[in-house]
N, C-alpha and C positions, 0 to 999 in steps of 0.2 A: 350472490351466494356462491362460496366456492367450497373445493373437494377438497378430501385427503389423496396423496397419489402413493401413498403406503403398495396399496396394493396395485397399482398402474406399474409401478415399478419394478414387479412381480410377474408380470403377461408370460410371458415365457417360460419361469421356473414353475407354473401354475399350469402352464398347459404341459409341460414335462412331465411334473406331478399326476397329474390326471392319467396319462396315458401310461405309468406304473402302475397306478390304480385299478385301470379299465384290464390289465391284464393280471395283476393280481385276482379279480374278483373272476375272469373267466378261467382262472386255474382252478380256482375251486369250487367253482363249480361242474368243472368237468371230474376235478377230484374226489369231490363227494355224491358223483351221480352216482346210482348203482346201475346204470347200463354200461357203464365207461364209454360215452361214446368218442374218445379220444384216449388209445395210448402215447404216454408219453418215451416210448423204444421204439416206435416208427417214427414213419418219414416225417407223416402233418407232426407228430408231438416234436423230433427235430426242429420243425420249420417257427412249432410254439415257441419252444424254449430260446430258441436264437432270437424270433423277435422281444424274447421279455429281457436277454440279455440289452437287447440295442435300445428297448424303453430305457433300461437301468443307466447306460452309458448316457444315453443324450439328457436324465435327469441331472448329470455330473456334470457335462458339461454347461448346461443353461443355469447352473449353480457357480459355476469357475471361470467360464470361459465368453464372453459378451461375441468375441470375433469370430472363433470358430462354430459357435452356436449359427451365426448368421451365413457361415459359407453352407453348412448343411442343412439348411433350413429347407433347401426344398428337395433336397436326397429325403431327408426326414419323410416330408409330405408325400413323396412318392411313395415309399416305403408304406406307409401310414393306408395308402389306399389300396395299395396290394395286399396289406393285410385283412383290411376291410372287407377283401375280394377272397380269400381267403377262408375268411370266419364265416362268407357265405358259400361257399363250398363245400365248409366242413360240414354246417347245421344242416346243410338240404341233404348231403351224400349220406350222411349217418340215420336219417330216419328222421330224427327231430324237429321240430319246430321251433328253433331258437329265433326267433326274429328280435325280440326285446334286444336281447348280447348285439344285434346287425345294427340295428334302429342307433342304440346308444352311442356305437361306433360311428355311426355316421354321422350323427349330431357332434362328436365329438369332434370329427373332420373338421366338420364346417366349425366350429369354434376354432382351434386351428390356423384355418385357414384364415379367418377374419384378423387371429394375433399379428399373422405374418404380413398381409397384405391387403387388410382390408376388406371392403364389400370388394375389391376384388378378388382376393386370394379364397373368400366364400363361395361366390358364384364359379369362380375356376374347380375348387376342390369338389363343391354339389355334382355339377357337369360332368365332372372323369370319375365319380363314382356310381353315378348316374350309369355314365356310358359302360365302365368297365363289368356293372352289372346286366346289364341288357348282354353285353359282348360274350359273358360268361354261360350264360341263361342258355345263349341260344347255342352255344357249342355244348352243353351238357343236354339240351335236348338232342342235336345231330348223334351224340354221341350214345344216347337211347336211358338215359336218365327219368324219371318220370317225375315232371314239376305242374305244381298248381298254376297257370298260366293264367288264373285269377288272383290268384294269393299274390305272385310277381307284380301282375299291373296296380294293382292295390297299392303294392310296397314303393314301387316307382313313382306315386302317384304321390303318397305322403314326402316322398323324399324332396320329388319336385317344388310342394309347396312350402315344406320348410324350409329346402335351399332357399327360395324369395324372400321370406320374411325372413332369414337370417342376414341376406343381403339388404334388405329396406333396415333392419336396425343398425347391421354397423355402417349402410351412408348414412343415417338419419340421425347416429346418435355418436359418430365420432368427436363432436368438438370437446376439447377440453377448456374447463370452466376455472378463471386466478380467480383468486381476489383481490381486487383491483387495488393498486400500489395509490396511499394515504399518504402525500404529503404534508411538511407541515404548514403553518402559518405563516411563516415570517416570508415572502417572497426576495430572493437577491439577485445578483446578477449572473452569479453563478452558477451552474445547475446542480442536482442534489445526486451528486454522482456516488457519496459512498452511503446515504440512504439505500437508492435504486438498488446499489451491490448489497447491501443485507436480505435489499428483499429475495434477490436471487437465490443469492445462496439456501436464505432460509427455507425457498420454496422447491427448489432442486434437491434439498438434503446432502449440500456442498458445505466443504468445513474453508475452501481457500477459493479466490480469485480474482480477478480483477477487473476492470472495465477501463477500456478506452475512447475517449468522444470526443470527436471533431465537430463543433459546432460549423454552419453553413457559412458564414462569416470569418470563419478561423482558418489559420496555414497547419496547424498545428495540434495536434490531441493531445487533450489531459487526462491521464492516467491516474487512475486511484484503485489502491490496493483494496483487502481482506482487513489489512490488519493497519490501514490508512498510513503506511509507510510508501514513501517518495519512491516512483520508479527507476530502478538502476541499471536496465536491460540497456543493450547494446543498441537495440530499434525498438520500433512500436509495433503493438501488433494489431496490425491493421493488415488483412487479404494475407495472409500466408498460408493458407490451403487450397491446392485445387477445386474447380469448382466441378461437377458432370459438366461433360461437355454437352452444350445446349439447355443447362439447366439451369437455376435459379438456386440455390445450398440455403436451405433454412435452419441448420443444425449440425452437426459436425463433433463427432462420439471417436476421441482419437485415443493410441496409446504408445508415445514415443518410442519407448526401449523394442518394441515389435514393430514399428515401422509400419504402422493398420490407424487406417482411419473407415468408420461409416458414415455416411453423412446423407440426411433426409434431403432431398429435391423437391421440386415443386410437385402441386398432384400426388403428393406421400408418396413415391418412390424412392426407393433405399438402392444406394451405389456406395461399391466399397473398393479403397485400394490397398495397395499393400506395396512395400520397398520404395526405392529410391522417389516412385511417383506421388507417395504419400506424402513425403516431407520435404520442404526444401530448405535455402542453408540462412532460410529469412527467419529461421524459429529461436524465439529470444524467451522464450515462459521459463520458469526451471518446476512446472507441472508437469507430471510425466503420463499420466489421466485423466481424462474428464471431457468436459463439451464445450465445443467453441461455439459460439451464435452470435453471426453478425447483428449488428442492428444501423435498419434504413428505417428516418424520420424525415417529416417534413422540412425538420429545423435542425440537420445535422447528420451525420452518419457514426458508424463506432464498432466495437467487438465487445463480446463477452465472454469472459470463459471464468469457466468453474470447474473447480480441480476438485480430489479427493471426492466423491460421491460414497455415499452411502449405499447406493445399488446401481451398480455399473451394469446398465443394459441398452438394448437398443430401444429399450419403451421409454429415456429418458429424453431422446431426440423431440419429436412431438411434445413435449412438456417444457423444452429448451426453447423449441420456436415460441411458444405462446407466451414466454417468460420473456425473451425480446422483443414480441410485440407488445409488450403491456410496458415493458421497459422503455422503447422506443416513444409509445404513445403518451409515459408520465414525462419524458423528457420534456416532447412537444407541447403537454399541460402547461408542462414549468415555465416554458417558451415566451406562450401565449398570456399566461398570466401576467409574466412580469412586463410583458410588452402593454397591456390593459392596466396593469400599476401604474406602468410609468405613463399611460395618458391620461390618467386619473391625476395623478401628478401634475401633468401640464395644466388641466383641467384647473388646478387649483391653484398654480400658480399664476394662471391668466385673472383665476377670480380676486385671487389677491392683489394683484396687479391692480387690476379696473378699480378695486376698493380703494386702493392707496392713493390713486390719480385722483378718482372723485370725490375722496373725502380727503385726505389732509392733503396733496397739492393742491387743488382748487380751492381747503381752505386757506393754504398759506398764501394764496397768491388772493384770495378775498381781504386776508388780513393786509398784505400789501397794499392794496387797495385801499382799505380804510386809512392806515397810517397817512399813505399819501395824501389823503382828503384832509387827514390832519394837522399836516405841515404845511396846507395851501392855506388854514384857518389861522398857522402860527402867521404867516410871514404879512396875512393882512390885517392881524395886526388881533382878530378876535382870539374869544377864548374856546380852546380844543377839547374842553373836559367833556360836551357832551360826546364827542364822537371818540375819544378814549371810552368813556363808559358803552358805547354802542358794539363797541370793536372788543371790548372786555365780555361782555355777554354773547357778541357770536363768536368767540372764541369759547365760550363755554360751554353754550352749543353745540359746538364740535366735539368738545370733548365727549361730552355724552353722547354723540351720534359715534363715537370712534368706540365709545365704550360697548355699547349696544352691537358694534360689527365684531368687537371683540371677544362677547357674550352669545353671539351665533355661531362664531367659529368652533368657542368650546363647549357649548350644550349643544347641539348639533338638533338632536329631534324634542329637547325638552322646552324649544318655543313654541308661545301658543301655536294651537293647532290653524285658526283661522281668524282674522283683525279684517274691523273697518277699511275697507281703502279711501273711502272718500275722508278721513277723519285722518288719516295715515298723511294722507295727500294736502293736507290744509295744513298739517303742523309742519312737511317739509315746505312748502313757499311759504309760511310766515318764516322760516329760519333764515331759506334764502331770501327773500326781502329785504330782512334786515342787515345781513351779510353782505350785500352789492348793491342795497340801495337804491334801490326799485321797489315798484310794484309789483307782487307776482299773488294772483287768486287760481283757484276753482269757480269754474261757471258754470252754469247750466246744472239743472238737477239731474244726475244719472239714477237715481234712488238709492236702494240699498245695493252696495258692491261690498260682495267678501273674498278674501285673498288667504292663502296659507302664507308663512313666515317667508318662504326661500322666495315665491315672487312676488311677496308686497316689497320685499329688500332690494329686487331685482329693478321693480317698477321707481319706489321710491328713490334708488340711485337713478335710473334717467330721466327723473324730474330734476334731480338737484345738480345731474349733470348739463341737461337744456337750461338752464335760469344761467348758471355758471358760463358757458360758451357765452349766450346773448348779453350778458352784462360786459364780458372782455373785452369780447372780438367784436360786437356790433354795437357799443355801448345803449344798449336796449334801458328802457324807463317803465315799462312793461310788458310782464310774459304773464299768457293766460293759457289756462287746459281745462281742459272738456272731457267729459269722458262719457261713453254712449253704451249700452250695453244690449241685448238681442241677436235672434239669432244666431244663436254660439259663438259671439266674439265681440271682446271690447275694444268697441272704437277708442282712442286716445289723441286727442289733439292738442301739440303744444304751440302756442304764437305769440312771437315778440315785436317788436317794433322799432327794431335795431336799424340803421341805416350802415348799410355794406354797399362800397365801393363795384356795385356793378350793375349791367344793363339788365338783361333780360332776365328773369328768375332763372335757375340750372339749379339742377339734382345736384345734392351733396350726399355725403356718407361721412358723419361723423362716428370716428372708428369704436370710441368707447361705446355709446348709445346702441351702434349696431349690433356689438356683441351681444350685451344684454337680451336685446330683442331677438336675435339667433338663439341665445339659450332659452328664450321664452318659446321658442318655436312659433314667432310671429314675423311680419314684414311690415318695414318702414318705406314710408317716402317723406325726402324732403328734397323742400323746394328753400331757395335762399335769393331773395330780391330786395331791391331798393327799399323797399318797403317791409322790409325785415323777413323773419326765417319763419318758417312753416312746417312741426314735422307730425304725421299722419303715421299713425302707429297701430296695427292689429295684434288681438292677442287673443287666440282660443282661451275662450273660457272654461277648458276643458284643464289649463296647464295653472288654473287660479286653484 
């Protein structure tokens, strides 16, 4: 869920605001007492009227001026608590009981304080008004004043505990909340750098800008405008602001023709400069305001900057860092995805692969096979029609077994949900049989076994893959499989009776079979001897 920053963008002319307010409403109320306990042709009414003057100016300038707001920002706050000190002076010496006009004042402090700096400009601003009260107190008793010294500890007591809660809400509830940047579908290689820049802008309440990203594999950064125009600067911009020295820059609030930059540090600290040390002679933008924001990713680094804002303040820093880190974090989305496309990819390309090997290489080289048979029939002299007509049929075979691979690829989840295995497994060894010319059964009763589509096709290729090897390479006369089931995994045993040119049985790994069985997330052994090949196959039954 995210926010609007309408009014986030505002902190400052808001608490300006407020503090014309807060001294409006105690002018008139001093104006419409009928005790008058305040003229305004003495000293305290001087000292009123100049601070409503200094509310009025500092509402003008957190209206105009972003930079100069931030150098007197804490003239301001001092000011702020003298007067605090002040308006209690005034209410105790006069006779009155204004506490509500102190109370308000104070809470206003502490909001304030919070704008500026946080739970800590709260806690700082509670504490020096805290003090400066106590400090006051106790000289206007020396000085023969007569104070409720219950009424005092009372007021000090409330103070204290809304200073806390002021400070547990703004640690507790300063994060600010995007909405998290939607990419589209199509994943490419490229990343989606003039997306990411609409989202900024759009969320910054920026009309120009641009982004520059160096991917972690690249020498070189791609720049993409506002307005998706080719960059034509002199450099890139990449690190052309100082950083605080010792600091980390999460945001960076500049304004060329003034030679002022602020820029948020680590831990919300706010550091500002000004002249020659603001700019140096690497600055290529032709923006002459706005916020620069680096961005560091796992899969890259880069800059952001957004020019022409809508509300040029220091409340847009914090709303710039989070706008890079979401920036930052769709990048390395974009990254991750496409790197997961592209092994999906491979993925499929291997499965394609094994597909093509096992069914039309090892048919054609089955068909090979038969022809052959059929040309040892021509030359001794009989006749070849039957084994044309056998070699015409498992070629047909094929083709329907190529159709059916071709009809999974493109229905994807519209094949049945679950088939016979054992029934699956008898119609591929009568194909291969006939196809190389052998013997090849199911034995033993496993009972009822059921399989979903993707690995009875998986299973069913390394049947027709085992019968295929043992008729080439071993010229095998019979291959037999078993299949056992309990315990959560099906036993699978295939065995031919191939005679191979060696001694002792030795472990093989035939590469295609393997595969299969690794996507099945089972394990193979075979053994390969005189006496033909053996391969011992597990498969959770959990992956049926």
């Amino acid at each position: 869920m995210g926010i609007r920053f309408s009014n986030l963008l505002m902190s400052s002319r808001i608490v300006a605001t407020f503090r014309v307010a807060m001294v409006l409403i105690l002018a008139a109320a001093i104006w419409f007492d009928p005790a008058k306990p305040l003229r305004f042709d003495s000293l305290p009414g001087v000292i009123f009227l100049a601070y409503g003057v200094w509310a009025v100016w500092l509402l003008a300038v957190a209206l105009t001026d972003w930079w100069l707001e931030y150098r007197i920002s804490r003239t301001a706050l001092v000011v702020d608590i003298a007067a605090s000190t002040f308006a209690f002076v005034l209410t105790n010496s006069s006779g009155r009981n204004l506490s509500s006009a102190f109370l308000a004042f104070f809470v206003y402090l502490l909001i304030a304080g919070t704008t500026q700096r946080g739970w800590r400009g709260a806690f700082g601003a509670g504490l020096a008004a805290v003090g400066a009260l106590v400090f006051v107190s106790t000289a206007m008793i020396f000085a023969g004043v007569h104070l409720d010294l219950g009424r005092i500890g009372q007021r000090v007591g409330y103070m204290l505990v809304m200073t806390a809660l002021v400070v547990w809400y703004a640690g507790s509830h300063a994060s600010i909340v995007l909405r998290p940047f939607v990419a589209g579908r199509v994943i490419g290689l490229d990343p989606p750098l003039a997306d990411v820049l609409r989202y900024a802008l759009r969320n910054a309440g920026a009309r120009r800008g641009l982004i520059a990203w160096t991917p972690a594999n690249a020498r070189h950064p791609t720049v993409v405008t506002h307005d998706g125009r080719p960059w034509r600067g002199d450099g890139v911009p990449d690190e052309v602001l100082p950083a605080a020295p010792g600091a980390e820059v999460e945001a960076t609030l500049f304004n060329r023709p003034r030679e002022v930059i602020l820029q948020l540090c680590d831990e919300g600290r706010l550091e500002g400069y000004s002249g020659a040390r603001a700019f140096g002679d690497a600055w290529v933008f032709d923006i002459d305001e706005g916020v620069l924001v680096p961005l560091s990713a796992t899969t890259g680094r880069g800059t952001l900057l957004l020019g022409d804002l809508r509300l040029a303040s220091r409340d847009v820093l914090p709303i710039g860092r989070e706008i890079g880190r979401e920036v930052g974090a769709a990048l390395d989305r974009h990254a991750y995805s496409h790197l997961a496309h592209q092994d999906n990819l491979e993925r499929v390309r291997d499965a394609i692969a094994r597909d093509l090997h096992d069914s039309v290489a090892q048919s054609l080289a089955g068909a090979s096979f038969r022809i052959e048979a059929a040309r040892g029939k021509i030359r001794e002299g009989e006749d070849p029609d039957a084994e044309l007509l056998a070699l015409k049929n498992a070629l047909r075979a094929e083709q329907t077994h190529i159709r059916v691979v071709i009809d999974r690829l493109r229905s994807g989840g519209d094949l049945p949900a679950r088939a016979d295995l054992r029934r699956s497994l008898d119609e591929v060894l009568a194909e291969a049989g006939m196809q190389w010319q052998l013997e090849a059964c199911l034995v033993g009763d496993p009972g009822a076994v059921f399989a979903r589509a993707d690995p009875l096709h998986e299973i069913r290729q390394i049947v027709r893959e085992a019968v295929a090897n043992a008729a080439r390479h071993a010229g095998a006369r019979k291959v037999e499989v078993s299949l056992e089931g309990g315990s959560g995994t099906l036993h699978m045993r295939i065995a031919d009776d191939g005679q191979n040119a060696v001694g002792a049985p030795r472990a093989i790994r035939p590469r295609s079979i393997c595969e299969r069985v690794d996507a099945l997330d089972g394990s193979i052994t075979a053994l390969r001897g005189r006496k033909g090949t053996t391969l011992h196959i597990d498969i959770p039954e959990a992956r049926l």
